[in-house]
N, C-alpha and C positions, 0 to 999 in steps of 0.2 A: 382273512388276511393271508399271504401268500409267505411263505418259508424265506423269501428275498426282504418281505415289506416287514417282515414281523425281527429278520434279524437287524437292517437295519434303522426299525423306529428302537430295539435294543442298543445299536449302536451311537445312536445321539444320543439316548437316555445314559449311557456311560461317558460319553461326551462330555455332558451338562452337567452331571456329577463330577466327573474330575476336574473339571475348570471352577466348580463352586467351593470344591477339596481345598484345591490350590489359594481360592481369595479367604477362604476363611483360615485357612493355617497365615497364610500372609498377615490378616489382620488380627487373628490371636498372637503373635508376636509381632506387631506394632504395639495392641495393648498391651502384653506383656512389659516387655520396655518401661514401660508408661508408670511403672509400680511405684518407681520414687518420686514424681511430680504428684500422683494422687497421694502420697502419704504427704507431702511438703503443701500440698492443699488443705487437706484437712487440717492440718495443726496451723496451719496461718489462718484458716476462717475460722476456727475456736478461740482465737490467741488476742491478745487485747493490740497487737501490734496491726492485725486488720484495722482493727475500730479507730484506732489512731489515724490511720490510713481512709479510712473510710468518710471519718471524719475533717480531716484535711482537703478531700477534694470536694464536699457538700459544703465548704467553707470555700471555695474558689482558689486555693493554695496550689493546689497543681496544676501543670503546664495543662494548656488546651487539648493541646496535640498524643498530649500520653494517652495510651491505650490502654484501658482503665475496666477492661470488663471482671477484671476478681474485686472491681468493688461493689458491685453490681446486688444489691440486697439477694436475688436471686440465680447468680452465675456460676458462684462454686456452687450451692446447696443444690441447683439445677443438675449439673454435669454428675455430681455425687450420687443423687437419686437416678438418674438415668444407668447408670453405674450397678446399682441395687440393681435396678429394673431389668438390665442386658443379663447381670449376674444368676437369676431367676430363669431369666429365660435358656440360658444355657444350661444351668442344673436339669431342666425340666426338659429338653431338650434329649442330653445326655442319658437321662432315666425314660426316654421314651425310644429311643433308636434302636433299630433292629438291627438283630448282630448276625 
């Protein structure tokens, strides 16, 4: 590799890194943000006001047209373990980066 080829496959590899810098700082503060809808999840899928809820549309009580996926046996507990699972992945992540 030539002194030309070898600085600029270096320069796309700084490229591709800072454009990936930029999406992942971007979407660490979207989920950031996010802190109080996940806390406001959690405590309404623990909370007997779900099951009320849950119960009410497994009975045909609510509209057709509502958009109904946190009643979903699986929707919150889904999003929440995905959640674990990103969180892991970023520790693990973090404790392997070269400095």
């Amino acid at each position: 590799m030539t002194q030309l080829e070898r600085i600029g496959k270096m320069e796309q590899a700084l490229d591709r890194l800072n454009l990936s810098l930029r999406h992942l700082s971007d979407a660490l503060d979207e989920y950031e943000s996010t802190s109080d809808a996940l806390r406001e999840l959690s405590d309404y899928y623990g909370c007997q006001e779900w099951r009320q809820d849950f119960e009410a549309d497994e009975a045909g009580e609510l509209p057709p047209q509502l958009k109904r996926g946190v009643l979903s046996e699986d929707g919150i507990w889904s999003a929440l373990e995905k959640r674990k699972e990103l969180t892991k992945r970023m520790h693990d992540l973090a404790a392997n980066a070269v400095n």
